[in-house]
N, C-alpha and C positions, 0 to 999 in steps of 0.2 A: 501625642499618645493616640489620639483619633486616627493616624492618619496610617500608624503602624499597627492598630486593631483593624482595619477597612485593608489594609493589604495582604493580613495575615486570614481574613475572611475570602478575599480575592483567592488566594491562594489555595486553600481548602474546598472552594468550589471548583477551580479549575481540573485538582486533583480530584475531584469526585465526579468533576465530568468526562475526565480521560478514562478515569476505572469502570465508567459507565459504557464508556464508547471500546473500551477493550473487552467488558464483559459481554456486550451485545454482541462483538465482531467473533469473539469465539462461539457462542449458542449459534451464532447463523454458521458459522465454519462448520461447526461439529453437525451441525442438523444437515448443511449442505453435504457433508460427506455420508450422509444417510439418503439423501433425494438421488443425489447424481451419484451416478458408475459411470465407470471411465472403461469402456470396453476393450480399447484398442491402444496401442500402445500410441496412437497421432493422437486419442483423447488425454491420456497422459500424459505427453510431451506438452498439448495446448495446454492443459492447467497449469502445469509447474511452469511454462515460459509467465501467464499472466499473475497470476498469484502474489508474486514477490512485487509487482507494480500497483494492483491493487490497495496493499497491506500501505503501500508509500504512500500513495492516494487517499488516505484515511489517516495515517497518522499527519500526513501536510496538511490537510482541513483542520484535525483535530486542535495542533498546534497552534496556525496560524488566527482560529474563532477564540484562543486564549491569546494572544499576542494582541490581535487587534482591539476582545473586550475589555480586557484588562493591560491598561496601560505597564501601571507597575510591574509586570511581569513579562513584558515581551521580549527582554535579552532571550529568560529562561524557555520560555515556549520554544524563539527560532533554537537555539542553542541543544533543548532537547530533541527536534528535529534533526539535525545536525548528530547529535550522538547516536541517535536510532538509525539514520543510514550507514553512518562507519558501522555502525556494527553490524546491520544487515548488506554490506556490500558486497559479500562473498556472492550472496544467492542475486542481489544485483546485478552483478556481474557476469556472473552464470543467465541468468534470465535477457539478459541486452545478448548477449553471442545465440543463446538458443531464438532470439529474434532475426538477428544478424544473420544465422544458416537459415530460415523459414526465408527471408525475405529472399537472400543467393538461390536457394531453391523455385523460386517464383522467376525469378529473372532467366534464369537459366532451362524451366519447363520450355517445351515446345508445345504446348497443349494448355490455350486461353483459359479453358475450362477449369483447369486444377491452376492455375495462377492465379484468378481472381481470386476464392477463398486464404491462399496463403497470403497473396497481398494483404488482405483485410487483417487476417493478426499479424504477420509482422509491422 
């Protein structure tokens, strides 16, 4: 009985530390989108190539600090991981080719100058 109240407890703080870490990452999205302007269409393009790897970057942390803290739950952590990229794979996919043209574009400049900044994001 102990052991399915202690995992049912596990359970409900994991879920209240994702809802915490989902509520934070949007007030900083939403306020980000009031700090930063995106002038040029190459600032537009940089956001939306990193953005969608960021968002991956934070739900893999998030998962994996409940997978490792909590034993009982680590199928579900990797597993929700896993369901969160299939479903974001579109924009995944689109964001690795919008890397993939930055990076061709740097190999193929003739001009050091504008190839080191592309290099650095793709």
């Amino acid at each position: 009985m102990r052991t399915v109240i202690r995992g049912t407890v596990r359970n409900r703080v994991c879920a209240f530390l994702g809802v915490i870490v989902l509520l934070v990452c949007t007030t900083v999205v939403g306020e980000a989108g009031d700090i930063f302007t995106y002038d040029t269409p190459s600032q537009q393009f940089g956001a939306a190539m990193l953005s969608p790897f960021g968002y991956r970057e934070i739900v893999r942390r998030t998962t994996g600090y409940c997978a490792e803290t909590f034993a009982d739950i680590k199928f579900n952590s990797q597993q929700a991981f896993v369901v969160w990229v299939r479903r974001q794979s579109g924009y995944l996919m689109l964001a690795d080719a919008m890397r993939a043209h930055v990076r061709k574009m740097a190999d193929t400049s003739g001009n050091p100058e504008l190839a080191k900044p592309l290099r650095s994001m793709g």
